[in-house]
C-alpha positions in Angstrom: 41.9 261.8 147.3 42.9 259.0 145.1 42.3 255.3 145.6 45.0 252.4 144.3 45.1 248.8 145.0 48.9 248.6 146.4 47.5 251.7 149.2 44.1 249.4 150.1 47.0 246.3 150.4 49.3 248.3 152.8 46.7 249.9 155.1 44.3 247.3 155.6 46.4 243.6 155.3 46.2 243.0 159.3 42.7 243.9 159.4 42.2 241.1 157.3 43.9 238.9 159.2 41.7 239.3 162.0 38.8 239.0 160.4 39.7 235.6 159.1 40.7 234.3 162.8 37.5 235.4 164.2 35.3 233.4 161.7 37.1 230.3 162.5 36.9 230.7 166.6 33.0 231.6 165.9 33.3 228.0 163.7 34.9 226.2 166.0 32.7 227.5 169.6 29.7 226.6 167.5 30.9 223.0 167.1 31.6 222.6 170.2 27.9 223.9 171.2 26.1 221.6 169.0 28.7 218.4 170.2 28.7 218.7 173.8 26.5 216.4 176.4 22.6 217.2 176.8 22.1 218.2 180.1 18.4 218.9 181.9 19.6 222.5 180.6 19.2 221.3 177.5 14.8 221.9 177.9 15.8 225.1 176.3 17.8 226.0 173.5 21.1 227.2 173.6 21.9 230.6 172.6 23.9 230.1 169.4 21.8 227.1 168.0 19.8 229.5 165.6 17.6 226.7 164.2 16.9 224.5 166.8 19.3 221.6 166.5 20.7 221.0 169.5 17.7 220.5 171.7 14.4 218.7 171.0 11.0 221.2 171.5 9.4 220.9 175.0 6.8 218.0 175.0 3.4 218.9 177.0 2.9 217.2 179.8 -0.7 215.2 180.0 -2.9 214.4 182.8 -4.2 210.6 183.3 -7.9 210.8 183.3 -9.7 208.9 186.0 -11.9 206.0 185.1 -14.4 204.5 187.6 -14.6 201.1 188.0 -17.8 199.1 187.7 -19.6 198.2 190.4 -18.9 194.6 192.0 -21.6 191.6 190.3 -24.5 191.2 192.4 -24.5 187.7 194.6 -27.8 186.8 193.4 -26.3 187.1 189.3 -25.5 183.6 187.3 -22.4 182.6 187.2 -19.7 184.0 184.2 -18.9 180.4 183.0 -23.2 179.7 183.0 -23.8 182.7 181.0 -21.1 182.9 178.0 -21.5 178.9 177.3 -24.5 179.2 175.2 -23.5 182.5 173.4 -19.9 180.6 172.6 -22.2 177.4 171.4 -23.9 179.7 168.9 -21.3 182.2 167.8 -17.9 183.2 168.2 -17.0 185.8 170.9 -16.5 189.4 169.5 -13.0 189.2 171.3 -12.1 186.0 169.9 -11.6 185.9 165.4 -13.3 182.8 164.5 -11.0 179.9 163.3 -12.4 180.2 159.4 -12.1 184.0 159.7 -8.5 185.4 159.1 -6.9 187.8 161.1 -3.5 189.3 161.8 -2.5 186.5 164.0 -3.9 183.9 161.4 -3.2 185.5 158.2 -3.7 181.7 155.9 -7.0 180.7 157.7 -9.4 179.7 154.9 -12.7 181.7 154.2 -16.1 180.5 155.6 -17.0 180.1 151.9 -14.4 177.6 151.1 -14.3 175.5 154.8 -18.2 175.1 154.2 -19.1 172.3 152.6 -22.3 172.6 150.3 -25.5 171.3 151.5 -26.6 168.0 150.9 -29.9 167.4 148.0 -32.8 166.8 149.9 -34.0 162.9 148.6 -37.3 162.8 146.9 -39.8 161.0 148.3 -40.3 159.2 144.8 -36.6 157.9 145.5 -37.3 156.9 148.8 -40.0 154.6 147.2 -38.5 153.4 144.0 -36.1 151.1 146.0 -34.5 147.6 144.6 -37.4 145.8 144.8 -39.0 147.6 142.4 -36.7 148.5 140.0 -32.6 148.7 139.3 -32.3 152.5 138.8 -29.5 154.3 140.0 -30.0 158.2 140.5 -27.9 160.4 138.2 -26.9 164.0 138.5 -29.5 166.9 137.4 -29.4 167.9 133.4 -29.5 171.2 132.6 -29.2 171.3 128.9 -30.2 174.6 126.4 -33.5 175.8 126.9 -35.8 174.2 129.6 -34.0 170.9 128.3 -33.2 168.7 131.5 -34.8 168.1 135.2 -34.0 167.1 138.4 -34.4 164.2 140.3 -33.6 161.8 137.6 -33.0 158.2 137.2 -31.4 155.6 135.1 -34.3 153.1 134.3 -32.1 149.5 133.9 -34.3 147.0 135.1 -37.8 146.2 136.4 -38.0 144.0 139.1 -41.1 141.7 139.3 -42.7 140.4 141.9 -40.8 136.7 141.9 -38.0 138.7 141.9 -37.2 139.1 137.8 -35.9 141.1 136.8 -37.5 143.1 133.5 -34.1 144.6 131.4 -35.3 148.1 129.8 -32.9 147.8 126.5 -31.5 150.3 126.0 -31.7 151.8 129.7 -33.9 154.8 129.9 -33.3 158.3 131.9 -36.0 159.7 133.3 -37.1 161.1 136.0 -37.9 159.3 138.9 -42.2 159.5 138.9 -42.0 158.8 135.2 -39.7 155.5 135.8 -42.0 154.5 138.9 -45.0 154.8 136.7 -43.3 152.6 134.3 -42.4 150.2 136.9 -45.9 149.6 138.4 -47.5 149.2 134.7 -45.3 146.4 134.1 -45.4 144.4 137.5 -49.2 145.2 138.4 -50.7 145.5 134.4 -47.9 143.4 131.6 -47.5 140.8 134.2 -50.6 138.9 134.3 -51.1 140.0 130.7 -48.0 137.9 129.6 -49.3 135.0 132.0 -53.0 134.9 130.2 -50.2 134.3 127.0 -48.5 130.9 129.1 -45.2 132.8 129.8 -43.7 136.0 131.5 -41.9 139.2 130.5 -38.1 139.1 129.7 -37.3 142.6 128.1 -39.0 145.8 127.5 -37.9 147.6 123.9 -37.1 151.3 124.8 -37.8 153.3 121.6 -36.1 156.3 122.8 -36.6 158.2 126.6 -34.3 161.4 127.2 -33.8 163.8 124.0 -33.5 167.3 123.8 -36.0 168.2 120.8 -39.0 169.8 120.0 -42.1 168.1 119.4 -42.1 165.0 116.6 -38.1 166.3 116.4 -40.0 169.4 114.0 -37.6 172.7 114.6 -38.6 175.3 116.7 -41.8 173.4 117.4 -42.8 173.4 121.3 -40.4 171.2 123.7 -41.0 167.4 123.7 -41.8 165.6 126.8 -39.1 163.9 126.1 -36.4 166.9 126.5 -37.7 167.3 129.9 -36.8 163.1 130.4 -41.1 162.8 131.4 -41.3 160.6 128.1 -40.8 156.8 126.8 -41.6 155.7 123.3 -42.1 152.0 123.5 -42.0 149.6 120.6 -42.6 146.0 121.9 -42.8 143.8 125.6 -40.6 140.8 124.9 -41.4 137.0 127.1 -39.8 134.9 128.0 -41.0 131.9 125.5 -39.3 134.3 122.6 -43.1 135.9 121.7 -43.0 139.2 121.2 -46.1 141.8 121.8 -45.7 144.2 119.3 -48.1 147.1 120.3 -48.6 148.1 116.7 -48.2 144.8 115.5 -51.4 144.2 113.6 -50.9 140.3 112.9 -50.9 140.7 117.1 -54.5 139.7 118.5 -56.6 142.6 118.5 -57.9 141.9 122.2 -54.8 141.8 123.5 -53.9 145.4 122.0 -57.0 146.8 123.6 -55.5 145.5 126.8 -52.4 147.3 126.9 -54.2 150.3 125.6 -57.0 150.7 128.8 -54.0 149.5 131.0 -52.1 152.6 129.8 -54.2 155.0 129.0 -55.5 154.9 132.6 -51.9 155.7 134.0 -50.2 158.3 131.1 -51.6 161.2 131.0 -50.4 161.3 126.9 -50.9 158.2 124.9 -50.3 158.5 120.9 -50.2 155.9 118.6 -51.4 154.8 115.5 -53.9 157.1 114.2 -52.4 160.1 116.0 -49.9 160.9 113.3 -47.4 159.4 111.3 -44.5 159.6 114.1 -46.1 157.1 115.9 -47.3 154.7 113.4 -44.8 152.6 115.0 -44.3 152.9 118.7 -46.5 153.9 121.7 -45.8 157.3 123.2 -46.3 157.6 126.8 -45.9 160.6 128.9 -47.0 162.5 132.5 -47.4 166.0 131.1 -49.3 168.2 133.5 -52.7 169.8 131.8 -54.9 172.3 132.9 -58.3 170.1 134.4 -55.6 167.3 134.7 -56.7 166.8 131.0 -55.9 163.3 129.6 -55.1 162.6 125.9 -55.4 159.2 124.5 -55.3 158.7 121.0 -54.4 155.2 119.6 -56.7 153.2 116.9 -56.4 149.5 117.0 -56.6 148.0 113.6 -57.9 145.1 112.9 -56.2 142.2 112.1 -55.1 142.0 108.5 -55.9 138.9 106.6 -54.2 136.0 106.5 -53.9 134.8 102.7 -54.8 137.1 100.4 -57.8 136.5 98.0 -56.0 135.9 94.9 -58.2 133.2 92.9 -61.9 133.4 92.7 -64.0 130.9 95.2 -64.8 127.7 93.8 -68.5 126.8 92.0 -70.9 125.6 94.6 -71.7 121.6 94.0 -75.3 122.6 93.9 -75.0 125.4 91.2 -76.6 125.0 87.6 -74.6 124.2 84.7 -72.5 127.0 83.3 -74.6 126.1 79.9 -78.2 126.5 81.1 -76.7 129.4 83.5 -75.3 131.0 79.9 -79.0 130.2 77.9 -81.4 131.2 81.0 -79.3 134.2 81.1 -79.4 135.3 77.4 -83.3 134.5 77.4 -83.9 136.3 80.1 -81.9 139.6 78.5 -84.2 138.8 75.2 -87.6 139.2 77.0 -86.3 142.5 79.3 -85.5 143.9 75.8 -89.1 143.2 74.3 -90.3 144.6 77.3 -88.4 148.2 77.3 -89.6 148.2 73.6 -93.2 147.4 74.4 -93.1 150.2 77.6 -92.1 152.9 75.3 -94.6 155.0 73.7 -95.0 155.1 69.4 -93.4 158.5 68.3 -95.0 160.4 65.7 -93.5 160.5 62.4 -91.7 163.4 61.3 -94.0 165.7 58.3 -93.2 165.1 54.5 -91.3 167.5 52.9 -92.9 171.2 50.7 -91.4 170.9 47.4 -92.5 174.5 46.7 -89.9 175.6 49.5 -87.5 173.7 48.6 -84.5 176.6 46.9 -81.8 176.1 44.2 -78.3 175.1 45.8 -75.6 177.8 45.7 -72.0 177.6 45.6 -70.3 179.2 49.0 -68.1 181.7 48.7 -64.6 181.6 49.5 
């Protein structure tokens, strides 16, 4: 049996024919399948749609559950509106956001952090009594410098305020804190003032040295904070009056009993007084401090010189009128040496008078060698 192309052409062309005509009616009765109008047939899936795209899969059906209702409120029970007032006073209902607190609805609301404003600085109450009768000093923020440099509760110290109502300017103005400027304040109205009155005339300035300063001790590196970094320290110089006399504390031309006053007036309110004597940093100032000690241990070291003297002894004091002569003085002096002589002589004892010489041991003289 042989096999050509022109015999498989002859014998089987309609065949091929028909094949190709039954493709496109299966084509075109599947189009029509997938295009036609759902109908509540359409639960199930048709027989030509092979991959399910005709018809959606069966949903289950569910069964509502039954929920019992609560029982009705009791007559004797508060009222709603009585009950939820205080818990809305206190805090926000769970079912309502609170009006800082975002939430879909309020998506720009501010945090609580940010609509809070912070709380107000309790006052001291060492600012409550340093009002501005006492003394013109404003309160300025809390320093917080390096180290434990800095406090709270502090105070620019511009002006003392006497009892007649003067006013006392601190030059330059001091910061410190506000029990250090109050102990300031009453020793000048209750101790300078009648100390400048015993003097005929009243205080018109108070020379600050220096007050605030982060340092050390005596301004020594590394040495132990100063009083003064923690503002708890003045270093005065001079009170001022009104007449233009000036009470220089070191001043040693100053009476001396006037010194001694102003150094029992402050050494019973500082617990630190140095001065002269102390060291050589305070030679010329008075430091005064309220450092806190163990015991409440008090330290109060200033020396008050005495006065130094006027005119200078330069010349000799002149010869009393009833004095001798200088002539006799001379000769009564010169006789008087004579006889002390003659008596040392006479006091000492004879010495004995040295042997006389051996001539037998006397030997020949010999030339040294060299």
């Amino acid at each position: 049996m042989s096999f050509s192309l022109p015999d498989f052409r002859r014998k089987w062309s309609c065949r091929g024919y028909m094949s190709a005509g039954a493709a496109m009616v299966t084509v075109a009765l599947g189009l029509s399948l997938v295009l036609a109008e759902r109908a509540e047939a359409r639960k199930y899936a048709g027989p030509l749609d092979i991959f399910g795209l005709g018809t959606p899969r069966p949903r289950a059906t569910h069964h509502s559950a039954k929920i019992p209702l609560p029982k009705p409120r009791p007559e004797e029970a508060p009222k709603a509106s009585d009950e939820a007032a205080p818990e809305a006073e206190g805090k926000p209902s769970p079912d309502r956001p609170s009006p800082d607190k975002p939430s879909p609805d309020r998506p720009n609301a501010s945090k609580p952090a940010e609509a809070a404003a912070p709380p107000e600085k309790q006052v001291s109450a060492c600012r409550l009594a340093l009002t501005e009768d006492i003394a013109v000093a404003p309160s300025i923020p809390d320093i917080r410098g390096p180290g434990a440099c800095g406090g709270e509760d502090l105070v620019r110290l511009e002006a003392i305020v006497l009892p007649d109502k003067r006013k006392v300017a601190v030059k330059p103005a001091a910061i410190l804190r506000c029990t250090m400027a109050s102990a300031i304040a009453d020793w000048v109205r209750k101790d300078m003032v009648p100390l400048a009155a015993s003097l005929g005339s009243t205080i018109s300035d108070l020379d600050n040295f220096d007050s605030f300063e982060c340092r050390g001790r005596n301004r020594v590196a590394g040495a132990i904070l100063s009083e003064h970094g923690k503002a708890n320290a003045i270093d005065v110089r001079a009170i001022k009056l009104v007449n233009g006399q000036s009470i220089g504390l070191t001043d040693r031309t100053l009476s001396r009993d006037v010194r001694e006053r102003v150094l029992h007036s402050v050494c019973s309110r500082f617990t630190t007084v140095l001065g002269p004597g102390s060291d050589w940093y305070h030679e010329d100032h008075i430091h005064l401090d309220l450092a806190q000690r163990r015991n409440d241990y008090r330290i109060c070291q200033w020396n008050v010189w005495d006065p130094l003297p006027q005119v200078a002894p330069l010349l000799p004091a002149e010869r009393p009128e009833e004095a001798p002569p200088r002539e006799v003085a001379a000769k009564a002096d010169g006789k008087s040496e004579a006889a002390k002589d003659q008596a040392d002589e006479a006091e000492e004892p004879e010495k004995p008078a040295p042997p006389a010489p051996n001539p037998a041991s006397k030997k020949p003289a010999t030339k040294k060698r060299r």
